[in-house]
C-alpha positions as CSV (number, residue, x, y, z in Angstrom):
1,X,0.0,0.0,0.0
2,X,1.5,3.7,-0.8
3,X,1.0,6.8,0.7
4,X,1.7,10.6,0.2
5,X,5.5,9.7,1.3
6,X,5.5,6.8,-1.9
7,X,4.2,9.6,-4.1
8,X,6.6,12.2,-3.4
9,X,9.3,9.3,-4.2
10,X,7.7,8.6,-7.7
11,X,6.5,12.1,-8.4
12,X,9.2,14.6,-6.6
13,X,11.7,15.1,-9.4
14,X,8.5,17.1,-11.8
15,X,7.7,20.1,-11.4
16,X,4.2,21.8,-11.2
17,X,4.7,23.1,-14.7
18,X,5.4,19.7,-15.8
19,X,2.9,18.2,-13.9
20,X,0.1,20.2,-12.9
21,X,-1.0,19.9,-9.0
22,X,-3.3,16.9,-8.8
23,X,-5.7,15.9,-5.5
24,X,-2.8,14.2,-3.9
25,X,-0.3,17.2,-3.9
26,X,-3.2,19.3,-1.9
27,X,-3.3,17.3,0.5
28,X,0.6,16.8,1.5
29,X,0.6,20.6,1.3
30,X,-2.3,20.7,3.8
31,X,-0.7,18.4,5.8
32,X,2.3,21.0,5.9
33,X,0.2,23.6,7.4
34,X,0.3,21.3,10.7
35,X,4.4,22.4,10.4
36,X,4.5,24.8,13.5
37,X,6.9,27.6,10.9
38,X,6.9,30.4,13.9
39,X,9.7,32.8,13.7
40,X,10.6,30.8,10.6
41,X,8.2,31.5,7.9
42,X,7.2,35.5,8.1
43,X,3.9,36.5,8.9
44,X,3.3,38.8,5.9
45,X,2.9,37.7,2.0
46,X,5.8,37.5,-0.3
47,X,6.5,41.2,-1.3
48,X,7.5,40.2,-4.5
49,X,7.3,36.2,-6.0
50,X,9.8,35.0,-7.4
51,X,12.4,36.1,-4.4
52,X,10.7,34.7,-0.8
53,X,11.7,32.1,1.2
54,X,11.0,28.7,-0.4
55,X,9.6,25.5,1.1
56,X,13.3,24.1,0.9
57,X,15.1,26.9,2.6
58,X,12.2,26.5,5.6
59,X,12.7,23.1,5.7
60,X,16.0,23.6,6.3
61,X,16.2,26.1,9.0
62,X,12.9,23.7,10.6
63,X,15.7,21.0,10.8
64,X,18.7,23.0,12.3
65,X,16.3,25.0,14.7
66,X,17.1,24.4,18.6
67,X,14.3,23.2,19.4
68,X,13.2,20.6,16.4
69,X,12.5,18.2,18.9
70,X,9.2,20.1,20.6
71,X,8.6,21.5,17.1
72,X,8.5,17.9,15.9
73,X,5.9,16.7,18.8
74,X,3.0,18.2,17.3
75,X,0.9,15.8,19.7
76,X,-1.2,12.7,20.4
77,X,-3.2,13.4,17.2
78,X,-1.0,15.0,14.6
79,X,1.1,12.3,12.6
80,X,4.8,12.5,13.8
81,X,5.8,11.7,10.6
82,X,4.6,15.3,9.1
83,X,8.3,16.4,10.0
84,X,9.6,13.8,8.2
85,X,6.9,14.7,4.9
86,X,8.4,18.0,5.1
87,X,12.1,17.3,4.8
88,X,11.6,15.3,1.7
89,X,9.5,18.0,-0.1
90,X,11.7,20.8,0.9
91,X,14.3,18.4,-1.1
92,X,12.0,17.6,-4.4
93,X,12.3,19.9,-7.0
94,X,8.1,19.6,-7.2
95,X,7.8,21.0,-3.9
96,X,10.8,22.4,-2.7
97,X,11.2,25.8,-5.0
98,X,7.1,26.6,-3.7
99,X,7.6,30.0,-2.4
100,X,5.6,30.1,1.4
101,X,4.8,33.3,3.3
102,X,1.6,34.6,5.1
103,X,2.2,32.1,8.1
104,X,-0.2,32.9,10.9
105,X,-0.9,30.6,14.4
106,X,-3.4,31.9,17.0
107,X,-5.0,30.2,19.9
108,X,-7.5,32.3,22.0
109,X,-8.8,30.6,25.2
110,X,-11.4,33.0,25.7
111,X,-13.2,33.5,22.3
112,X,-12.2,29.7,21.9
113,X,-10.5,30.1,18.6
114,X,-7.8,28.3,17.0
115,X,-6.6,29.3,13.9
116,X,-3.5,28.8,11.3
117,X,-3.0,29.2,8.0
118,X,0.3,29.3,5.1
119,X,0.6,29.9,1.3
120,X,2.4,28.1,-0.9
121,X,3.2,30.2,-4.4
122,X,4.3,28.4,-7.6
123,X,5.8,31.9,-9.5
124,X,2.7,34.2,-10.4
125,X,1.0,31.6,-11.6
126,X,-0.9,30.3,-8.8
127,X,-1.1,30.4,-4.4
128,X,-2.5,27.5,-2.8
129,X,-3.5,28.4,0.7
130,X,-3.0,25.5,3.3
131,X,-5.7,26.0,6.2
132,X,-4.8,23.8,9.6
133,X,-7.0,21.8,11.2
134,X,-7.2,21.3,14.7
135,X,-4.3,20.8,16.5
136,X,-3.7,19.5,19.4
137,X,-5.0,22.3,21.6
138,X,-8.0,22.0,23.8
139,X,-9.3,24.8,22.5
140,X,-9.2,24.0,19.0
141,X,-11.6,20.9,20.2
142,X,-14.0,23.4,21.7
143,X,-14.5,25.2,18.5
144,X,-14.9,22.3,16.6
145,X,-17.6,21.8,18.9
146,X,-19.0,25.2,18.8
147,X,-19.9,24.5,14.6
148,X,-22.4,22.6,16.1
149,X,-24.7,25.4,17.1
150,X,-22.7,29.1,16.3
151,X,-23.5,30.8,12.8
152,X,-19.6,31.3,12.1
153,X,-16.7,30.5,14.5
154,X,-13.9,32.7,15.2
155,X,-11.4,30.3,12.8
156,X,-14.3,30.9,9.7
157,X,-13.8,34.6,9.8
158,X,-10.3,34.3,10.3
159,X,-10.0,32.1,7.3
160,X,-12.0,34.5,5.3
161,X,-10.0,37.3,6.4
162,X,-7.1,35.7,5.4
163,X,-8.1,35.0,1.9
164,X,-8.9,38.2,1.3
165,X,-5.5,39.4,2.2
166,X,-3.4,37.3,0.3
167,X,-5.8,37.8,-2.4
168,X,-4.5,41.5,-2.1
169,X,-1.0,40.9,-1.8
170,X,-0.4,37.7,-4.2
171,X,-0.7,37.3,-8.1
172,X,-2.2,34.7,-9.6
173,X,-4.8,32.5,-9.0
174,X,-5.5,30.6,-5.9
175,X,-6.2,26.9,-4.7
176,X,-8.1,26.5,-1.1
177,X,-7.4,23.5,1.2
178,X,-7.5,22.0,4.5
179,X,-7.7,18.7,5.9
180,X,-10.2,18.3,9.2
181,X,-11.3,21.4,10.3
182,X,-9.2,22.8,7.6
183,X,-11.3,21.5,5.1
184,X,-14.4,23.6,6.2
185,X,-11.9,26.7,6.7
186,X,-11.5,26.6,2.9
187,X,-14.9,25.9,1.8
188,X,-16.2,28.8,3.9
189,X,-13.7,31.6,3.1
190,X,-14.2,30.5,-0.8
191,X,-18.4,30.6,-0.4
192,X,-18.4,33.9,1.9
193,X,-15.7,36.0,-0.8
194,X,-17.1,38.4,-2.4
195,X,-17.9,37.8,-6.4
196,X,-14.5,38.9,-7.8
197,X,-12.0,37.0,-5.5
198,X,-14.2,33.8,-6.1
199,X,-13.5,34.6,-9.4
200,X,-9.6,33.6,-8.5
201,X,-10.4,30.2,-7.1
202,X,-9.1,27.1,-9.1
203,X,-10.0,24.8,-6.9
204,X,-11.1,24.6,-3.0
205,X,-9.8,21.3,-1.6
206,X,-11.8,19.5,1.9
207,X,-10.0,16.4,3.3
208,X,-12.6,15.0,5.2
209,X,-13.5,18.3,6.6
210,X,-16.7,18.7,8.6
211,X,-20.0,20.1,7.1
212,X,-22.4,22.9,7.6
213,X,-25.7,23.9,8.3
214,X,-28.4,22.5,5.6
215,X,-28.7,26.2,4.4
216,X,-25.1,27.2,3.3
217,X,-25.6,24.7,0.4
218,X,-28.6,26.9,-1.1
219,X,-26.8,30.1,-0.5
220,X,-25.5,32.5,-3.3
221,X,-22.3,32.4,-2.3
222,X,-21.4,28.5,-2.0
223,X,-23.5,28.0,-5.2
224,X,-21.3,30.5,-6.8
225,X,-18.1,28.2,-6.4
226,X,-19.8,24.6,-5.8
227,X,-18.5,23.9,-9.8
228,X,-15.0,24.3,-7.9
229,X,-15.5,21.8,-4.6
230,X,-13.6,18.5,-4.7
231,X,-13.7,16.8,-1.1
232,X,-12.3,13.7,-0.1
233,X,-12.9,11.0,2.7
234,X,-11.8,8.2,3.8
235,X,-13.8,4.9,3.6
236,X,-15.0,4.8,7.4
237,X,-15.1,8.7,7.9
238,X,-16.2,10.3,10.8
239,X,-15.2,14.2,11.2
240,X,-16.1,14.0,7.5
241,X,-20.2,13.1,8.0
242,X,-20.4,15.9,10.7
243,X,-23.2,18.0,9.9
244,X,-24.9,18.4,6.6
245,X,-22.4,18.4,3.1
246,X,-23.3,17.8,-0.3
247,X,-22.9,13.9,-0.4
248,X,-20.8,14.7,-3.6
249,X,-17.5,13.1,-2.5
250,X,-14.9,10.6,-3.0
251,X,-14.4,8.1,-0.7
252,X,-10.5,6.9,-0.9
253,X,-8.8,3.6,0.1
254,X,-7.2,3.2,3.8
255,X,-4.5,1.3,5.0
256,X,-6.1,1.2,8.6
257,X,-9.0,-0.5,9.9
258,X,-9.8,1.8,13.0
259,X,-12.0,4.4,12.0
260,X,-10.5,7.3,14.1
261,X,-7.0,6.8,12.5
262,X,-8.5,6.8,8.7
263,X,-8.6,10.4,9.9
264,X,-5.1,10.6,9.3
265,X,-4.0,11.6,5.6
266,X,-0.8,8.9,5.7
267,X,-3.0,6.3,5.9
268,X,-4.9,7.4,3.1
269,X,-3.7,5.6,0.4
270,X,-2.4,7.4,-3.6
271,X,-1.7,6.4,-7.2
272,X,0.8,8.0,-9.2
273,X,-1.6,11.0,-9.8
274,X,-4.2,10.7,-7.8
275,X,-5.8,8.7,-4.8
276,X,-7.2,5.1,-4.7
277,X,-11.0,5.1,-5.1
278,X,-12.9,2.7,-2.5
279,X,-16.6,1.9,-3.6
280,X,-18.2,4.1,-1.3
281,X,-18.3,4.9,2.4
282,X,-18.3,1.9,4.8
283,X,-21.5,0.7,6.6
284,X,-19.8,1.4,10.1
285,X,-19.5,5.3,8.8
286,X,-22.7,5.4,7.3
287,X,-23.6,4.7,10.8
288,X,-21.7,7.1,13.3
289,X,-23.0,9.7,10.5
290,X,-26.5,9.0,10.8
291,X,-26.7,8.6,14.3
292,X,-24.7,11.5,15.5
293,X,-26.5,14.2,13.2
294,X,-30.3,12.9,14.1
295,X,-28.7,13.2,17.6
296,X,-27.6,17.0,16.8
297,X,-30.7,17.2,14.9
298,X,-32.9,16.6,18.5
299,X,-31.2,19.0,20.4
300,X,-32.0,23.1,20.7
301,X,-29.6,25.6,19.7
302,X,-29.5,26.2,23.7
303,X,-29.4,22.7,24.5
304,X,-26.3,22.3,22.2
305,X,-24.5,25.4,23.5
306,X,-24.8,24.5,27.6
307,X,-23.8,20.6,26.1
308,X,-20.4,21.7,24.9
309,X,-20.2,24.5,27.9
310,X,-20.1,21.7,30.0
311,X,-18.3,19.5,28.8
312,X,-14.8,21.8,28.5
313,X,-16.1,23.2,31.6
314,X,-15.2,19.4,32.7
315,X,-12.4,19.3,30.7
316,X,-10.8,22.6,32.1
317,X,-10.5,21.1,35.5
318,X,-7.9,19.0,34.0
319,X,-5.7,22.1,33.7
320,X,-4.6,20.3,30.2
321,X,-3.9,23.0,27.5
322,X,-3.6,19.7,25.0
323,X,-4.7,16.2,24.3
324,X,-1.3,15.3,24.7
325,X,-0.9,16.8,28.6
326,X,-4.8,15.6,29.3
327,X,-3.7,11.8,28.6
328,X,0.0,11.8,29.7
329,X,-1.5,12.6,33.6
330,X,-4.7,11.0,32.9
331,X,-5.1,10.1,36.9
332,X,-4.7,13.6,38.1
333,X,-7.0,14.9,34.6
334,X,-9.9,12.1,35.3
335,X,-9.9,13.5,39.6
336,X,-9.7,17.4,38.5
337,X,-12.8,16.5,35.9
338,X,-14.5,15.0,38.5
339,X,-14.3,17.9,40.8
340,X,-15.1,20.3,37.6
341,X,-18.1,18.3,37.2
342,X,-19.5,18.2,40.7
343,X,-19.3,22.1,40.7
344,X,-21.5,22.1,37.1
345,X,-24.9,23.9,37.8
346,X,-27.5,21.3,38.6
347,X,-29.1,22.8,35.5
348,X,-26.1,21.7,33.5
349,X,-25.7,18.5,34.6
350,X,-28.9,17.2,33.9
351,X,-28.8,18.7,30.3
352,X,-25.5,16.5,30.1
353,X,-27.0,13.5,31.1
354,X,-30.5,14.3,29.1
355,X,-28.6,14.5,26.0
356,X,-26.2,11.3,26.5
357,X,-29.7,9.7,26.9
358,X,-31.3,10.8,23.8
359,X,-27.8,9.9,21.6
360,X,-27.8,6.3,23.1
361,X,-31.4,5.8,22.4
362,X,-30.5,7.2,19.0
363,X,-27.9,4.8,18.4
364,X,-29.8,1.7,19.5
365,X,-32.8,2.6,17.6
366,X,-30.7,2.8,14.6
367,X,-28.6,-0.4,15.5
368,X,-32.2,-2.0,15.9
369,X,-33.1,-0.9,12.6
370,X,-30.5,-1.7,10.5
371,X,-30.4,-5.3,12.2
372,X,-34.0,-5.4,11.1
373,X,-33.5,-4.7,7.7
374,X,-30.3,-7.1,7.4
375,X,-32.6,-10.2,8.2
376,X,-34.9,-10.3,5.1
377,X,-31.5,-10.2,3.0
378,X,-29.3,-12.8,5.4
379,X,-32.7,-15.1,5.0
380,X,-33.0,-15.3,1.7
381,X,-28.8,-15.7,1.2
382,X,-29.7,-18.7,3.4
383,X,-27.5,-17.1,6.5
384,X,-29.9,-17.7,8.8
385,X,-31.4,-21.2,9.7
């Protein structure tokens, strides 16, 4: 099985103008944007392409920087091996010469925002912009959580913000992407531009990124670009079936059976030129999709908001800034929780536990369902005595 590290062996040594940026090059750059490039890659856009810093000169100074080893640890749920991804493309001639700029990280505990974004430039010709998704951060969990009920999130306006600045400063025209999070970054900075940068968009790129309300897909603004949408999940995707999306997607091939880790983009599994197509979604992700958004479906704007209040109420007691602190002193994280918990308005706990209630009598309707439905069809196979 092959991976984005197989394809930059086979592909590396061509050019973009050789070899035009496919599916699979959008999403090793996206994976790049996990790269923490502070005080490395500058903040502002490339003055004037065609004399920046380039991918290989950044990969470079990431190597020889004093602390590569904390830069490396990007935590429990980024793939370690993204440092290794971007010492080989900083040394391909496809991706090394990219010109990157317009680096930007910001976590704000407060307004629960988490936020970073890069662009890559090939010449004038074109800017793909790399949105993260969420890191490793707490916080970036929270806001993940707060698409569930908020209009926009603090990272969506940022995102759009950010187009419309490099937009300003770059030539060219521009690809969107992201992977996770990332993925809906991209999407809703290219459906909330106005008319004329949209214009500029090639093509927006969502690695099993989570969707949006039923009613962004009717509005002007995403039917305006929808021509220009290619998103990609894996077989058993979960973040992916968050929410409503189009159903227009392709579903590629995974070298892992656990459905969390088909989240991550080295498992997914690449051609020379392009992915490997599976025939469709798996029955186990067909499931977690259904069940979860009937589930977000039941609950009140109110009851969704004081859900996700609680529960990083809870998880604050931890005193974790990251999933990788919150399970490496998972003791003393489970006995602040608990405390955190107890001091939970009475009023908030029992929306907790209401809600847990209605999503496991969600899922065993469903399971009872789909059991029932898979007995006519065993029967007749002659499965079933």
């Amino acid at each position: 099985m092959s991976n984005i590290m197989d394809y930059l062996a086979w592909r590396g040594d061509l050019d973009f103008g050789i070899l035009p940026l496919n599916e699979v090059d959008a999403l090793i750059l996206c994976q790049l944007s996990y790269m923490n490039m502070d005080g490395l890659v500058s903040s502002d856009f490339t003055p004037k392409q065609g004399s920046g810093l380039t991918l290989s000169t950044a990969a470079q100074a990431f190597a020889a920087a004093p602390d590569y080893a904390e830069r490396s640890n990007m935590g429990a749920l980024i793939n370690q091996l993204s440092a290794d991804l971007l010492k080989v493309a900083g040394r391909s001639k496809r991706f090394g010469k990219l010109e990157i700029s317009g680096f930007i990280n910001k976590i704000d505990e407060e307004k629960a925002e988490q936020f970073s974004a890069i662009t890559f430039s090939f010449g004038k010709e074109w800017n793909f912009i790399a949105y993260r998704g969420t890191d490793d951060s707490i916080v970036g969990w929270k806001e993940d959580f707060n698409l569930a009920y908020m209009e926009s999130v603090p990272a969506q306006l940022d995102a759009l913000e950010y187009f419309d600045k490099a937009a300003a400063a770059l030539k060219g025209d521009f690809f969107l992407g992201g992977h996770s999070k990332g993925g809906n970054l991209a999407l809703y900075s290219a459906a909330k531009a106005e008319a004329k940068l949209q214009k500029k968009i090639l093509t927006i790129y969502d690695n099993d990124g989570p969707g949006f309300p039923e009613d962004f897909f009717s509005s002007p603004g995403y039917l305006a670009i929808a021509d220009k949408l290619r998103t990609f999940v894996p077989r058993q995707s979960i973040v992916g079936m968050l929410f409503s999306n189009t159903g227009n997607y392709v579903t590629v091939e995974n070298e892992l059976k656990d459905m969390v880790m088909q989240h991550d983009p080295f498992s997914w599994q690449t051609g020379p030129r392009a992915f490997i197509v599976s025939e469709g979604l798996g029955d186990e992700s067909r499931f977690v999709g259904k069940t979860l958004n009937e589930w977000f479906r039941t609950l009140s704007t109110e009851e969704k908001k004081v859900f996700v209040e609680s529960v990083f109420h809870v998880l604050a007691g931890s005193n974790a800034k990251t999933n990788f602190e919150l399970t490496r002193n998972w003791f003393d994280s489970l006995v602040g929780m608990k405390k955190s918990f107890d001091s939970l308005p009475k009023a908030s706990r029992d929306t907790m536990w209401k809600n847990m209630q209605t999503l496991v009598r969600i899922i065993a309707d469903e399971f009872k369902r789909k059991v029932t439905a898979d007995i006519p069809l065993l029967a007749v196979t002659g499965n079933i005595q």
